[in-house]
ZATOR-623066 format. One record per residue (C-alpha): residue number from 1; residue in three letters; x, y, z. Coordinates in pm, 1 decimal. Layout:
// ZATOR-623066
  resi  resn        px        py        pz
   NUM   ALA         X         Y         Z
...
***
This chain:
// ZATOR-623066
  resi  resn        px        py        pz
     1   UNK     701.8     111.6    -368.3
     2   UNK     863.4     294.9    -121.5
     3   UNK     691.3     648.1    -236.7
     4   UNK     386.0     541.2    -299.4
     5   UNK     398.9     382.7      66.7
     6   UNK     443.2     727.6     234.1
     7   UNK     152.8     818.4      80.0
     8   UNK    -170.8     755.9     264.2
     9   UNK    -427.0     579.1      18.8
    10   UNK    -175.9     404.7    -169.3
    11   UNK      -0.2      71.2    -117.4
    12   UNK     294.3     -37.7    -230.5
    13   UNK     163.6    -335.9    -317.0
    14   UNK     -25.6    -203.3    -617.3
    15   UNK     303.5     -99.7    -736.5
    16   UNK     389.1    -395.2    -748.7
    17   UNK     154.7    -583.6    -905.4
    18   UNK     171.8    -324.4   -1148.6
    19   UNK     525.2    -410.8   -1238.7
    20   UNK     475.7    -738.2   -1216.5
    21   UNK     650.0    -857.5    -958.6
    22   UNK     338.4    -901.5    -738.5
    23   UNK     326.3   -1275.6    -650.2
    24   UNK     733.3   -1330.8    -706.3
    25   UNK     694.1   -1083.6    -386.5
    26   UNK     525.1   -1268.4    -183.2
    27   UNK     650.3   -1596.4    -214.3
    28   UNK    1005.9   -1475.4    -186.2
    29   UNK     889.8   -1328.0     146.6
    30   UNK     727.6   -1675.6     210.2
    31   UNK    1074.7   -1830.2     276.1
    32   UNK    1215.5   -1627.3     517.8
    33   UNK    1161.2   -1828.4     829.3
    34   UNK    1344.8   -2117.1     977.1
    35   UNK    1346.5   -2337.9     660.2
    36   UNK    1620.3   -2051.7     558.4
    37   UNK    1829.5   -2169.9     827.3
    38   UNK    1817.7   -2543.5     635.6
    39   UNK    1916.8   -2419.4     284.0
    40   UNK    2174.3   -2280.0     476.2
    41   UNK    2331.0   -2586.5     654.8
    42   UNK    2295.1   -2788.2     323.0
    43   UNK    2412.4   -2497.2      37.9
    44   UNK    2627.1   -2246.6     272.4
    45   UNK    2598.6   -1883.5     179.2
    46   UNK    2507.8   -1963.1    -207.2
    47   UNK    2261.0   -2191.7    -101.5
    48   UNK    2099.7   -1970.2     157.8
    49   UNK    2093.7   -1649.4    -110.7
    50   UNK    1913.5   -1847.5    -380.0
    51   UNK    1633.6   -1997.9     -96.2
    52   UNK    1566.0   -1573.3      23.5
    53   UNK    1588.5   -1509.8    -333.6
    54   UNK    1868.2   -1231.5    -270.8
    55   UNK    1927.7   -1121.8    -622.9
    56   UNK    1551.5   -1003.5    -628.1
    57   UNK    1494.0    -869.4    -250.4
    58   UNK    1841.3    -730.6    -274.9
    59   UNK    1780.9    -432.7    -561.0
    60   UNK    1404.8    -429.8    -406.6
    61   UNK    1495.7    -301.3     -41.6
    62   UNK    1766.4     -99.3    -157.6
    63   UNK    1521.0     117.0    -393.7
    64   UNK    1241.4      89.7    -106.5
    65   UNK    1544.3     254.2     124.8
    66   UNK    1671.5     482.2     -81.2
    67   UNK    1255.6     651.3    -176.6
    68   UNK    1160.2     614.2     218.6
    69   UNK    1478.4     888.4     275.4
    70   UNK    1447.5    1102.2     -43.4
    71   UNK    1148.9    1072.7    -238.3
    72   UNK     927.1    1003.4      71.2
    73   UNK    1032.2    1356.7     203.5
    74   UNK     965.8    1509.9    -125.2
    75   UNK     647.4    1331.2     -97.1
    76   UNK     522.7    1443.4     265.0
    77   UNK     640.3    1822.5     115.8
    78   UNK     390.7    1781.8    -169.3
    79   UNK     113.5    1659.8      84.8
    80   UNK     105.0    1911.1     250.5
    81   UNK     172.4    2185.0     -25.3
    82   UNK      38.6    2034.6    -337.2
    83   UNK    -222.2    1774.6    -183.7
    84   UNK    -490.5    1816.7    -483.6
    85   UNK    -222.7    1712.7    -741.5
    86   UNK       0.1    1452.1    -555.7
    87   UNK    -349.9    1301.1    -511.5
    88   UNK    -478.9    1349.3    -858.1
    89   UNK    -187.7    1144.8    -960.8
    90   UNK    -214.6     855.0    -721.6
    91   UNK    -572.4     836.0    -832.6
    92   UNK    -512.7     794.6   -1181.6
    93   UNK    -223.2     560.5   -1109.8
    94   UNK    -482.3     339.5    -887.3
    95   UNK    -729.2     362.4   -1081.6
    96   UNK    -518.6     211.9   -1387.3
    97   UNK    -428.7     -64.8   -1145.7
    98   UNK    -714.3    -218.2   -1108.1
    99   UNK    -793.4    -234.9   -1490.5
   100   UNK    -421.6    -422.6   -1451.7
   101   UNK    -518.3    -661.0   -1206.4
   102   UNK    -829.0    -734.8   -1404.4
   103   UNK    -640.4    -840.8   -1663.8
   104   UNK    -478.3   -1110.6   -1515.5
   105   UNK    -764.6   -1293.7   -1398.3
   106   UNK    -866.9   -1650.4   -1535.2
   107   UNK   -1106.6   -1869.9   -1508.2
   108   UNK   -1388.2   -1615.5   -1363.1
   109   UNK   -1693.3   -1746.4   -1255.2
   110   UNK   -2028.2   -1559.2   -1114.2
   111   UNK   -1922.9   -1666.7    -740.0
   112   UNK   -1609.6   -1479.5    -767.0
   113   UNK   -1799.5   -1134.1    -753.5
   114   UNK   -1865.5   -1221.2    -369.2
   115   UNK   -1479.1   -1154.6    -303.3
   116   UNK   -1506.8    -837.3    -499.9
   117   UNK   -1751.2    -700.2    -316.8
   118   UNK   -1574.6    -803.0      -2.9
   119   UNK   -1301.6    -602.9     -76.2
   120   UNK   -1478.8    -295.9    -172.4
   121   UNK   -1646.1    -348.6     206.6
   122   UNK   -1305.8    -413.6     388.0
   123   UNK   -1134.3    -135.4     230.9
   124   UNK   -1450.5     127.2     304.6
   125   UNK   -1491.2     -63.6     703.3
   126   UNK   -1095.2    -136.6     805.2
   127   UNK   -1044.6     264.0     830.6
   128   UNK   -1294.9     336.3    1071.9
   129   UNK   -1134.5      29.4    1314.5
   130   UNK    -800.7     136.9    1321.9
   131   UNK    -890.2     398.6    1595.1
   132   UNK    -931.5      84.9    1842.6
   133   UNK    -543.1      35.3    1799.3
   134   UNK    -511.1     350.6    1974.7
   135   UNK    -697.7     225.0    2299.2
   136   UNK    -467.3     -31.6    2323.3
   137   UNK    -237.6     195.7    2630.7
   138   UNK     124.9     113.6    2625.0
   139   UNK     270.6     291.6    2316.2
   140   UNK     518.6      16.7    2195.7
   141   UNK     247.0    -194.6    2200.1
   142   UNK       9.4      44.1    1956.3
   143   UNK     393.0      71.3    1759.2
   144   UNK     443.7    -352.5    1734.6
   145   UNK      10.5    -403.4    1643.8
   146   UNK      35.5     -75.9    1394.6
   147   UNK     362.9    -205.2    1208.7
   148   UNK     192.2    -566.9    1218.8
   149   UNK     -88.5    -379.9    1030.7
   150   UNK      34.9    -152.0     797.3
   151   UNK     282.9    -374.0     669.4
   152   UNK       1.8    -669.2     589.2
   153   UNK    -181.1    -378.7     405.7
   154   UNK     150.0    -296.0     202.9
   155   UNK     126.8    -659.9      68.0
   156   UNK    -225.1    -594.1     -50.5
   157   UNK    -247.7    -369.1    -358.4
   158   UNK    -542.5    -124.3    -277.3
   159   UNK    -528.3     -96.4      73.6
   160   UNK    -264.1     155.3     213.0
   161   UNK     -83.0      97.4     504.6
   162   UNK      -4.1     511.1     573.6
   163   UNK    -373.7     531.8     542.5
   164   UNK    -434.1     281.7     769.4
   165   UNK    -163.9     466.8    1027.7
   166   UNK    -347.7     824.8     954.6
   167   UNK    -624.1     642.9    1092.3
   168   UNK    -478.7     483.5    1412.2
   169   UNK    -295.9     830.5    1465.7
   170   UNK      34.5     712.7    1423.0
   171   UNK     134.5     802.4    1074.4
   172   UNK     322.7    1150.9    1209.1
   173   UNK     495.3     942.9    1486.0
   174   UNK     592.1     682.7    1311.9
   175   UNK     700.7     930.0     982.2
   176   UNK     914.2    1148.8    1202.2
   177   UNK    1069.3     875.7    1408.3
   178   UNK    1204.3     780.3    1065.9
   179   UNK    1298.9    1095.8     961.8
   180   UNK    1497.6    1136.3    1284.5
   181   UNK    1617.3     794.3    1331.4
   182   UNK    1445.9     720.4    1635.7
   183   UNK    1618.4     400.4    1676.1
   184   UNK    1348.8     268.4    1974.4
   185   UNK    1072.7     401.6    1770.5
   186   UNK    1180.3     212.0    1461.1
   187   UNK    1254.7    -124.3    1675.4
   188   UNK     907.4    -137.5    1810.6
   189   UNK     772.7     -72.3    1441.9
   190   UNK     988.2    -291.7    1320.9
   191   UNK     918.4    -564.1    1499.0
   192   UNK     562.9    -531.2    1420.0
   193   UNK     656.5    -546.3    1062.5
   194   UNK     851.2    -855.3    1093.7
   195   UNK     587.3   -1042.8    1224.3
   196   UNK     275.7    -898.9     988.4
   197   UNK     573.1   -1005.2     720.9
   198   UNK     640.9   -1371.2     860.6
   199   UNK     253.8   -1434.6     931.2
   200   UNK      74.5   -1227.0     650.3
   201   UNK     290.6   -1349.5     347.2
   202   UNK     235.3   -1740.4     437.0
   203   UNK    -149.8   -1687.1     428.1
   204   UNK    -136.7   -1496.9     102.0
   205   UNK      96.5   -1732.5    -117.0
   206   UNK    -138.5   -1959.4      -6.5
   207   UNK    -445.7   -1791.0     -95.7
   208   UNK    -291.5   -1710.5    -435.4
   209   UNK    -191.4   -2054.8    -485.7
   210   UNK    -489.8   -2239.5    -429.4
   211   UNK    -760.6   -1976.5    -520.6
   212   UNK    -593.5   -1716.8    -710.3
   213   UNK    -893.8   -1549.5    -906.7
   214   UNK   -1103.5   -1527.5    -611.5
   215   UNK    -833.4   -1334.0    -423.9
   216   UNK    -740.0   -1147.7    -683.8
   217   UNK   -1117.6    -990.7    -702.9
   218   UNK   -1068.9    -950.4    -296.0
   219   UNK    -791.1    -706.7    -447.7
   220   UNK    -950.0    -560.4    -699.0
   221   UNK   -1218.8    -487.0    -437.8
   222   UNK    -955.0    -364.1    -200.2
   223   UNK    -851.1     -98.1    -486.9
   224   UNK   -1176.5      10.6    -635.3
   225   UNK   -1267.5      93.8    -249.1
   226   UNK    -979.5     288.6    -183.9
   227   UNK   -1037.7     507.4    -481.9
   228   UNK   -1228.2     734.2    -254.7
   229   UNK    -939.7     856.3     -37.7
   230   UNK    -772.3     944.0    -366.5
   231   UNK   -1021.0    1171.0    -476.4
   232   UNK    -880.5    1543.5    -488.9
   233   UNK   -1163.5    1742.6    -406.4
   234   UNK   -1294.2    1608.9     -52.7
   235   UNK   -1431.5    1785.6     237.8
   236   UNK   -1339.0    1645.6     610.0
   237   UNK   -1650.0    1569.3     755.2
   238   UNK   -1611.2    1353.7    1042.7
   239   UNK   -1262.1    1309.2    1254.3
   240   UNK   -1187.5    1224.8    1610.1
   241   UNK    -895.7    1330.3    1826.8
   242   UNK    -625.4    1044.9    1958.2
   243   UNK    -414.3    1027.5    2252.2
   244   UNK    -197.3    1312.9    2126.9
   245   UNK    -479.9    1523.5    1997.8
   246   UNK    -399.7    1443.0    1664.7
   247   UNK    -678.1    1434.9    1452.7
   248   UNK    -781.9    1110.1    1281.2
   249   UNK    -999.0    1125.9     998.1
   250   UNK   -1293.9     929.7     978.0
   251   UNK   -1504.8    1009.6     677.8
   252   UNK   -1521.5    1235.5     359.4
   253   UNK   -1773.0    1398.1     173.0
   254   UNK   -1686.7    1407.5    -191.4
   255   UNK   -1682.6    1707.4    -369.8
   256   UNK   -1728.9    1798.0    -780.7
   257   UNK   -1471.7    2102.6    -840.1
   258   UNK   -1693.9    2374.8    -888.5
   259   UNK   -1849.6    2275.5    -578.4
   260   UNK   -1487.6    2241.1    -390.3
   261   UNK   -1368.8    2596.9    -509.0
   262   UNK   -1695.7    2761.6    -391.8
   263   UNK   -1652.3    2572.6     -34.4
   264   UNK   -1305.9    2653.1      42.6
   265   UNK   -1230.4    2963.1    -196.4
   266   UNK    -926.4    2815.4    -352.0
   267   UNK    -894.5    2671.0    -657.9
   268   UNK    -975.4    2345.2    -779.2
   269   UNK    -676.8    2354.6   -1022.4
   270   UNK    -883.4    2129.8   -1289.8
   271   UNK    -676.0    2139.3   -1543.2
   272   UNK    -360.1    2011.4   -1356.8
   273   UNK    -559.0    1802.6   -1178.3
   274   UNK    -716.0    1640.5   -1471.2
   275   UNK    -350.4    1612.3   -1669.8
   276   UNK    -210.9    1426.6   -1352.4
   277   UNK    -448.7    1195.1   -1318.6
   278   UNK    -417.3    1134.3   -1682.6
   279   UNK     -38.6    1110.1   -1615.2
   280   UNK     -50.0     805.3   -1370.5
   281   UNK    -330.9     625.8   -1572.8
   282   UNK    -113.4     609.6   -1880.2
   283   UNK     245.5     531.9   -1641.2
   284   UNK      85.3     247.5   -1514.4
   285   UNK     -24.1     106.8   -1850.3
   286   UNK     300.3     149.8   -1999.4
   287   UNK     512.6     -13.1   -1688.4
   288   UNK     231.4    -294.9   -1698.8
   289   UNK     258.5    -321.8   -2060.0
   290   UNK     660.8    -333.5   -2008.4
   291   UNK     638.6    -596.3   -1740.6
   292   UNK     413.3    -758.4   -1955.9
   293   UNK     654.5    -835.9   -2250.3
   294   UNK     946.3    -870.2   -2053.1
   295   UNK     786.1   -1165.9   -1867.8
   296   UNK     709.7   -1359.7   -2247.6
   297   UNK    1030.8   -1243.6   -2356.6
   298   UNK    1154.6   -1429.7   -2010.9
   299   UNK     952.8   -1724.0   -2124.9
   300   UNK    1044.6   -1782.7   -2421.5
***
């Protein structure tokens, strides 16, 4: 989760729900708030740790922590030297997400395509807003809304929060400040996050809980939509400079390879390409097939 959330077009939330710990995710999130401070007065430490679910967020973070200051760098070094194949292999590992989530739906019925298709139109309009957060004037404001943001779209498989900060022109801040420790930096962020956490995670337990198909289509939309900004060979074709003349991109044109390799004169590396996105459809049917008999093993 944590390397797939450095990278912009991919949540860490698909990860999840590939592995299936997707909905054990969010309502674990769900309790921290003051009803913690209750399990606390009536079951002491032991108490509290089984309410916040410790023995699961515990081994969680820690991986998240350990990727965001190792593989994440490797990550941000292959976007900017290997771009066409660190994407090829997010889009084959998306794309095999969504067959996942489709999987787990029950009880379908012909309304249900209405939150698909929403999806598919948040995840191709929410980009082109994100520039607004920019107007907003004081930076630790834009830091507390952005974190708010990007770390409701981390819940949602399909919708990348790094994506989502490319387009508000924060994602180099906020990467660096991490990379340097920029303890005010990571405050403001942080308390953005917190509160996107707190607020987000309520209204998607209960989502999940009382419609859980429908949202789960709003998901799929989310992730079939973001397929696009996966896509290797893309052309910027519309981009707009922020406060620190950083430029935010805005839309794509997408590209066949031939086409790609006559437009910029480098290679579209097909082969490679190809193989990696092969590479993360197969991973992701094999962890989802592992989660998958683990869980009936766990049930029985």
């Amino acid at each position: 989760m944590g390397a797939a959330d450095a990278v912009p077009g991919v949540s860490g939330g698909t990860i999840a729900f590939v592995t299936g710990i997707y909905e054990e995710l969010i309502h674990t999130i769900k309790q921290f708030g003051p009803a913690a401070f209750g399990a606390w007065r009536r079951g002491g430490l032991s108490g509290l740790a089984l309410h916040l679910n410790l023995a699961f967020v515990g081994p969680l973070l820690l991986g998240i922590g350990i990727s965001l200051v190792s593989v994440a760098h490797l990550v941000t070094w292959l976007l900017e030297a290997q771009p066409l194949l660190l994407d090829a292999f997010f889009f084959g590992l998306v794309a095999a997400s969504a067959l996942v989530v489709s999987r787990s739906l029950q009880n379908w019925r012909l309304w249900h395509v209405l939150p698909l298709i929403g999806g598919l139109l948040l995840a191709r309009a929410l980009p082109g807003l994100m520039p607004l957060v920019a107007e907003l004037g004081a930076e630790s404001l834009m830091l507390v809304v952005a974190g708010a943001i990007a770390i409701s779209a981390l819940l949602l498989p399909g919708l990348s929060g790094s994506f989502l900060l490319l387009t508000m022109g924060l994602y180099g801040t906020v990467m660096e400040g991490i990379k340097g420790f920029d303890l005010a930096l990571i405050a403001q962020f942080g308390v953005g996050c917190l509160l996107g956490l707190f607020f987000f995670s309520r209204l998607l337990s209960w989502l999940l809980h009382h419609a859980r198909t429908g949202t789960l289509q709003l998901m799929i939309g989310f992730i079939v939509g973001s397929l696009p900004l996966l896509w290797p060979w893309r052309e910027l074709v519309r981009y707009q400079l922020g406060p620190a003349e950083q430029m935010i991109p805005l839309d794509y044109r997408y590209l066949l390879p031939h086409d790609y390799a006559q437009l910029t004169g480098e290679s579209a590396q097909l082969v490679p390409v190809l193989a990696l996105m092969l590479a993360g459809l197969i991973l992701v049917l094999v962890i989802s097939r592992q989660a998958g008999s683990q869980a009936s093993q766990g049930g029985h």
